[in-house]
N, C-alpha and C positions, 0 to 999 in steps of 0.2 A: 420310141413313141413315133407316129406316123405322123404324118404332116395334118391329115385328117383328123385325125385323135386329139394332137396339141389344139388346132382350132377349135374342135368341140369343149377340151378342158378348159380354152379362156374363158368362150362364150357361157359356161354354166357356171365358172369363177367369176364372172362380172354379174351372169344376170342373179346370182344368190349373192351376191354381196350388195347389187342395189335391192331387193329385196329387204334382206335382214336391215340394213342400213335406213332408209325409210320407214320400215315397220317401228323401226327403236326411236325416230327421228318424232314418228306420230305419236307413239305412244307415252315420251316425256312431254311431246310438246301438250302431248292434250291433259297430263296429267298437271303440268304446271298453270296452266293456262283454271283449269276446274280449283285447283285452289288458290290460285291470284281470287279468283270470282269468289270463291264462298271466303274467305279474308276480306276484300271489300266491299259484304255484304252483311255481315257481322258488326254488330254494334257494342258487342262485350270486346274490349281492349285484349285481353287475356287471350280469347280465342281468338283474336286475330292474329294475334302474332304466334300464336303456336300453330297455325298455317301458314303465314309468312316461313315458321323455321323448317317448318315440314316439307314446304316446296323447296327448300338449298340444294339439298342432296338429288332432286330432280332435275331442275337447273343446272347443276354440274354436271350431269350424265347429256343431258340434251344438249350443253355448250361443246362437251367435249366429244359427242356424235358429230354435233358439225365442225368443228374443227379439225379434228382427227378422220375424216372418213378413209374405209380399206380401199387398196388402189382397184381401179376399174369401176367407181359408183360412177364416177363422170366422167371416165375416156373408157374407149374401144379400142381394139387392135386395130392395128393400120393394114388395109392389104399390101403396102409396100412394102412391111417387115419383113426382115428375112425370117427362114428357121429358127436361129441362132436368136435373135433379136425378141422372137415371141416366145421361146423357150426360158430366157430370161424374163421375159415378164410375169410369165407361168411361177418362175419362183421368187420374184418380190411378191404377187397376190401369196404365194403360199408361206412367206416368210410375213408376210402381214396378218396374216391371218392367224400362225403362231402365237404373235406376238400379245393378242386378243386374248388369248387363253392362257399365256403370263400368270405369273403368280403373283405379280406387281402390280395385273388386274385385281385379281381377287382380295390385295391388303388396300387398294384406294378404293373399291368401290363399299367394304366392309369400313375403312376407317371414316370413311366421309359420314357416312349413316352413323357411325359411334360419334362421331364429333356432334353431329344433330343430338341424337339418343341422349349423352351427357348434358348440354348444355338444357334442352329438357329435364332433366334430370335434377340438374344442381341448380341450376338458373333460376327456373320457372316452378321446382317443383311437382311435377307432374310425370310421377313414377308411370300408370300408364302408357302415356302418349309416347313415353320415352321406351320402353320397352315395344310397343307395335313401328317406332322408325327403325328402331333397330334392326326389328325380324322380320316385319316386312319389305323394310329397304335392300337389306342385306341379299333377303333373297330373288328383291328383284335384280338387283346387281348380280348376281349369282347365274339368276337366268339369264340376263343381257349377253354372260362370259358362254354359258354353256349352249348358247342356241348361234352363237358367233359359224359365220360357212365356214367349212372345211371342203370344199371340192376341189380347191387347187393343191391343198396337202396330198388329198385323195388322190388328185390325179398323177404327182411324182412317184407316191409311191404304188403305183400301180392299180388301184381299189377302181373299182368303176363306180362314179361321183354318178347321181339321178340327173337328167335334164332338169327338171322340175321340181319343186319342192311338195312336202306331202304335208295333207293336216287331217285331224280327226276333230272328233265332236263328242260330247257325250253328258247324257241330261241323267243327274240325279236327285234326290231329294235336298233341297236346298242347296243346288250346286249347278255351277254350266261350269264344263271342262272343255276346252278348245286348246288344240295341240298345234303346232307348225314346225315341221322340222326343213331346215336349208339344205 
């Protein structure tokens, strides 16, 4: 790999990991945030707390977004790095980014929603509510894993990774599809 080529793979491993990184940061923050408000705006007991339980599994994805962030959302390559020095950093981003797509992802993000889902379920009663945490949580967890960058895997193993990220659109009958891939 060219000295040229390595700086290109950082810079589209940092700028798609603060992308994705952010997008996932908004999109729990705003989902938790919409049902704190419709929970304490509700006056039935019952349904506010089956929003209360329905925002955990959200909360846990947004706490563990900010906690965990992939390397390069908040540092740069240094010009002073050597080859040596940014070629290693090439493969923590790319070993971080592995790591995302784990299969330890996929049983905490599926069990955290089964833990909501049950306790829906057994607790409160409420076979619906508990079957849409489940399969909607699930598969937002699902997307969280499957939309995770890959440009610095990309770039070890040879693949030529996009500068940029691509999205689509598309309007059907009772439906808006919007795509974004890292």
């Amino acid at each position: 790999m060219s000295d040229q080529s390595l700086n290109a793979a950082l810079h589209d491993a940092e700028d798609t990991a603060r992308l994705w990184h952010w997008s996932w940061v908004g999109i729990f923050g705003t989902t938790v945030g919409v049902r704190a408000g419709l929970a304490l705006g509700l006056d039935d007991p019952q349904q506010r707390d089956l929003q209360w339980i329905s925002a955990l599994p959200t909360a846990a994805g947004l706490i563990s977004q900010l906690l965990q962030p992939l390397p390069g959302v908040f540092g740069g390559v240094s010009p002073a790095e050597s080859y040596r020095e940014r070629y290693h950093r090439l493969e923590r981003y790319a070993h971080a980014e592995q790591a995302r797509r784990s299969w330890l992802q996929h049983v905490l993000g599926i069990g955290v929603n089964a833990a909501a889902a049950s306790y829906l379920l057994f607790v409160e009663d409420e076979p619906v509510a508990a079957a849409l945490q489940l399969g909607i949580g699930a598969a937002i967890s699902e997307m969280r894993i499957l939309s995770s960058p890959r440009a610095a895997s990309d770039a070890l193993r040879g693949r030529h990774a996009s500068a940029s990220p691509t999205w689509g659109a598309a309007v059907g009958p009772r439906q808006v599809v919007v795509t974004l891939r890292f």
